[in-house]
N, C-alpha and C positions, 0 to 999 in steps of 0.2 A: 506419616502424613498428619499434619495438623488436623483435629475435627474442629467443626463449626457448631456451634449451639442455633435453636432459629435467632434468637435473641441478637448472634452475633452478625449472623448471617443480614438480617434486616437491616443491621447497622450501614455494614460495607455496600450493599444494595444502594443505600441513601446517597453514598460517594459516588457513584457511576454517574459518568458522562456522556454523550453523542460527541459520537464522531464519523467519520466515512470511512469507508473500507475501499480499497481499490482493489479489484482481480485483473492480474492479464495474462491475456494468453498471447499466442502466435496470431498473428495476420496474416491475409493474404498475402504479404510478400517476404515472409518471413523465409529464411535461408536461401534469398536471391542477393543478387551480384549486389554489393556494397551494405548489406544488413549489418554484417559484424561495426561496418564504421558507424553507422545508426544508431545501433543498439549501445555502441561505447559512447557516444553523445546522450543516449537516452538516460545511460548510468551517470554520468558528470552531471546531468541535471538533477537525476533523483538524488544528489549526495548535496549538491546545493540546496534545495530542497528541506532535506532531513538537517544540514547545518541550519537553516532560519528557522527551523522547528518548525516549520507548515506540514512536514510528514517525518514524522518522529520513529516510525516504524517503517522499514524498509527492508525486505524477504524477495531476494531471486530465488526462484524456483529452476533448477534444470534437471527432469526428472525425463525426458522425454515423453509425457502427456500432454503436451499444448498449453501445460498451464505456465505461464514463464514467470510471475511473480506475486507479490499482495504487497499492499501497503497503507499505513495506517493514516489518516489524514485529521487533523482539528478543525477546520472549514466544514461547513455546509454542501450538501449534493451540489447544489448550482455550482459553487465557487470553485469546487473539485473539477467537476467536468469542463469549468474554463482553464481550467489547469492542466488537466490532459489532453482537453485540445490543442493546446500550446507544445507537446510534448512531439519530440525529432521522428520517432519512432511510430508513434500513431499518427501523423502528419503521413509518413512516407507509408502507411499499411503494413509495417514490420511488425506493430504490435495492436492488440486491440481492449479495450479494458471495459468494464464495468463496475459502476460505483453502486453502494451501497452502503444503507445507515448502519451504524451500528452501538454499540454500547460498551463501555470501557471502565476499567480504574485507573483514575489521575496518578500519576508516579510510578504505573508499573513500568516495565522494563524488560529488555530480553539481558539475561544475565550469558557475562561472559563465560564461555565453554574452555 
């Protein structure tokens, strides 16, 4: 593991950004009669999405905890939550999210596994 000096450390600090964080979990009508067609509309959107770079980070989660995904957004709280309002799946109660600010470094990346 790389070590950090504070020195260096303050540096990379100065590069962080705001951004929003999306959590979702299960909704009230999650594993009812036509979820799965939902949920694969919900995914077609979050990939158009991550292509126009408005959420650049994109994590399903299916661990069986209710928690079904996170995702990382460059807009603002407001802009996000008219964004998931607009979404298939929290429209129909199959999924339900909460946003949250958060802080990041420009360029990181989830590296290929």
């Amino acid at each position: 593991m790389t070590t950090y000096t504070d020195e260096m450390m303050r540096e990379r600090l100065t590069q962080a950004a705001s951004y929003t964080l999306v959590v979702m979990r299960e909704g009230e009508n999650y594993g009812t009669e036509g979820a799965d067609r939902i949920i694969w509309e919900h995914g077609r959107r979050n990939m158009g999405l991550q292509a126009d770079g408005v959420m650049p980070v994109v994590c399903p989660v299916g661990d069986g905890t209710g928690l079904s995904g996170i995702g990382i957004f460059v807009d603002g709280l407001d802009e996000v939550r008219k964004i998931m309002e607009g979404d298939p799946a929290v429209q129909a109660g199959v999924l339900a999210y909460s946003v949250h600010p958060c802080r990041g470094f420009p360029g990181s990346a989830l590296p290929r596994t």
